[in-house]
C-alpha positions in Angstrom: 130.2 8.5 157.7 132.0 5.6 160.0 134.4 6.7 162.5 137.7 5.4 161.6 138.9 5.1 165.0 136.6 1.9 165.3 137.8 0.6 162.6 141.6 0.6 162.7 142.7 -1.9 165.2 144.3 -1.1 168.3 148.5 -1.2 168.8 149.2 -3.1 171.9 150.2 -0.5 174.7 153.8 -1.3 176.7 152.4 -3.7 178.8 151.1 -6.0 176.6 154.6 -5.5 174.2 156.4 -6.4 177.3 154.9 -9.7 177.6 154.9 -10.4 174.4 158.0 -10.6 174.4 158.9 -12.4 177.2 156.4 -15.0 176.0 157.8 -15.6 172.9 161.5 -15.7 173.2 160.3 -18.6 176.1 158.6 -20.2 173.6 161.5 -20.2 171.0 164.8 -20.6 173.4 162.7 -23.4 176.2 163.9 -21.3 178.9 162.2 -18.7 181.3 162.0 -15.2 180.2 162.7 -13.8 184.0 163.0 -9.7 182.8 163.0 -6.9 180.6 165.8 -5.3 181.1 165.4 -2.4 178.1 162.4 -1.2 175.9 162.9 1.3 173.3 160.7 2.5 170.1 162.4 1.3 166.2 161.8 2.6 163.5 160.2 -0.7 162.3 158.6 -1.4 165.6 160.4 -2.5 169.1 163.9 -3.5 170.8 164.0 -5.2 173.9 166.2 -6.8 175.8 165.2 -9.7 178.1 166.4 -11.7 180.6 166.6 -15.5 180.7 167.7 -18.0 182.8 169.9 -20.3 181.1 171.0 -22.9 183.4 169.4 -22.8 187.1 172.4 -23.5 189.8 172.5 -24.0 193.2 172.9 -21.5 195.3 170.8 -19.1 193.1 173.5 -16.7 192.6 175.7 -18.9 190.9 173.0 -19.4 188.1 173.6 -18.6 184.5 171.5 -16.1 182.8 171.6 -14.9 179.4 170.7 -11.4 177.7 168.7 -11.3 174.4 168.0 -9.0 172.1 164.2 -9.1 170.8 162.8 -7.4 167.9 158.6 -6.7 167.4 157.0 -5.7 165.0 154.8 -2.7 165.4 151.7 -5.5 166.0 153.8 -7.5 168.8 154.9 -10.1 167.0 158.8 -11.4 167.1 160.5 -11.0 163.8 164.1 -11.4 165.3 165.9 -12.3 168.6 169.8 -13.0 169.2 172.1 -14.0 172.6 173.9 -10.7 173.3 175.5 -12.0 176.4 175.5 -14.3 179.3 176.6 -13.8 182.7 176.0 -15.2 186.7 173.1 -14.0 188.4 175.0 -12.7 191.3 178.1 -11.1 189.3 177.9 -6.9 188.9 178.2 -5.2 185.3 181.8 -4.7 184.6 182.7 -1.0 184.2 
């Protein structure tokens, strides 16, 4: 009897997800993928938020950088991404 272990294919592990995503949602937007800033299990797959830069200013701290919200599937592949925010690099959370 075959092992089914060899058989099933394997799930990417968090590293791999994690640059998955980052390399797709550069693909789609143009713009680097500088972060992930959250990583959490769905029911459906993964949520991720990642950090792009948006608009590149000089000095670096004035630079625009936006916050998107990435969904995988359970395989690693992008099934949905939105813009949940945007802010300046050098500007702190407000509380």
């Amino acid at each position: 009897m075959a092992n089914t272990s060899e058989n099933t294919p394997k799930k990417p592990g968090p590293m791999q997800l994690l640059r998955a995503a980052r390399e797709q949602i550069s693909e789609l937007t143009g713009m680097p993928a500088e972060s992930v800033s959250s990583f959490e299990q769905a029911e459906d797959g993964w949520v991720l938020r990642v950090e792009v830069l948006e608009l590149e200013r000089v000095p670096d701290t004035m630079s625009l950088l936006a916050s998107y919200e990435v969904r995988l599937d359970r395989d690693g592949e992008l099934t949905g991404y939105r813009r949940v925010g945007r802010y300046e690099r050098g500007r702190a959370d407000k509380k």
